[in-house]
N, C-alpha and C positions, 0 to 999 in steps of 0.2 A: 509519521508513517501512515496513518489511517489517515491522513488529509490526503496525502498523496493516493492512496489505492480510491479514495472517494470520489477523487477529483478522474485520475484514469476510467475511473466504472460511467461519470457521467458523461467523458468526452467521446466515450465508447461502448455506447450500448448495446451494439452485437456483439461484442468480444464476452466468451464465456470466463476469461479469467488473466490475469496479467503476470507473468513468473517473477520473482522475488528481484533479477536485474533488471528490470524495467520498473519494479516499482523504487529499487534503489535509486534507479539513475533519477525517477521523479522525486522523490524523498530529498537528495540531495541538491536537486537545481532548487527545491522552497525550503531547506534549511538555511541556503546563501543567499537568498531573498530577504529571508525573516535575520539576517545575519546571526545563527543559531549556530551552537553544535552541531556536527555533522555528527552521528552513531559510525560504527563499520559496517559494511555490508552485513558480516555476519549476527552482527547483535541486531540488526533489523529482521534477518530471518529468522532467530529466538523471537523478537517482538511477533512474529508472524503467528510464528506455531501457537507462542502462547496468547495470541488472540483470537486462536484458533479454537484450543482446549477451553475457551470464557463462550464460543458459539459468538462471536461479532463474526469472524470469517471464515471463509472455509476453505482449506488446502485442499488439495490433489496432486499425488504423484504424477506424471505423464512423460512417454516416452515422445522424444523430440523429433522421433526419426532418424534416420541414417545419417551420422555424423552431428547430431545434434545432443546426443545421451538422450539422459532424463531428467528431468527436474521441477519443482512445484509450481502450481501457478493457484494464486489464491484470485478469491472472490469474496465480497462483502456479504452476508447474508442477511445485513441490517440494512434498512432504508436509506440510500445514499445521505438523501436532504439532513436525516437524522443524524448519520454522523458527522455532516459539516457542520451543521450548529452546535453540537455538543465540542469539535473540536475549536473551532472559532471564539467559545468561550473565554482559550485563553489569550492571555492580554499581550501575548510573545506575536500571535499570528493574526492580530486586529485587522493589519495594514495588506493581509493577503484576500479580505474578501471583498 
């Protein structure tokens, strides 16, 4: 899940922040790469918040607009670079870098 928001943050560096299904939808296409467990949506946005509450990212509520609701959109607040190497560590996700 943090490979994915790392990977979103670099390929996009004007975007202030990417909302929890867009980083699912990426989470999910490098779980089927890595041929890994997919989590649910939902326990990816627990993993969010509570990566949130450790200061690696940082949520915001925001309103979507008219007909969009509202909903989070996180940001890294750690060094991109830093946390692809720390995630690449492991030996599941070698073949994605």
């Amino acid at each position: 899940m943090l490979y994915s928001l790392a990977l979103l943050t670099e390929e996009n560096p004007n975007e202030e922040g990417f909302s929890t299904n867009r980083i699912y939808e990426r989470y999910k296409a490098t779980t089927e790469k890595a041929d890994a467990k997919t989590l649910s949506e939902h326990r990816v946005y627990e993993l969010l918040k509570e990566q949130a509450f450790l200061g690696v990212v940082e949520s915001t509520r925001t309103g979507g607009g008219r007909g969009e609701g509202s909903y989070l959109e996180h940001r890294l607040v750690q060094d991109t670079g830093i946390v692809l190497k720390s995630v690449l560590r492991d030996s599941r996700l070698e073949d994605l870098a």
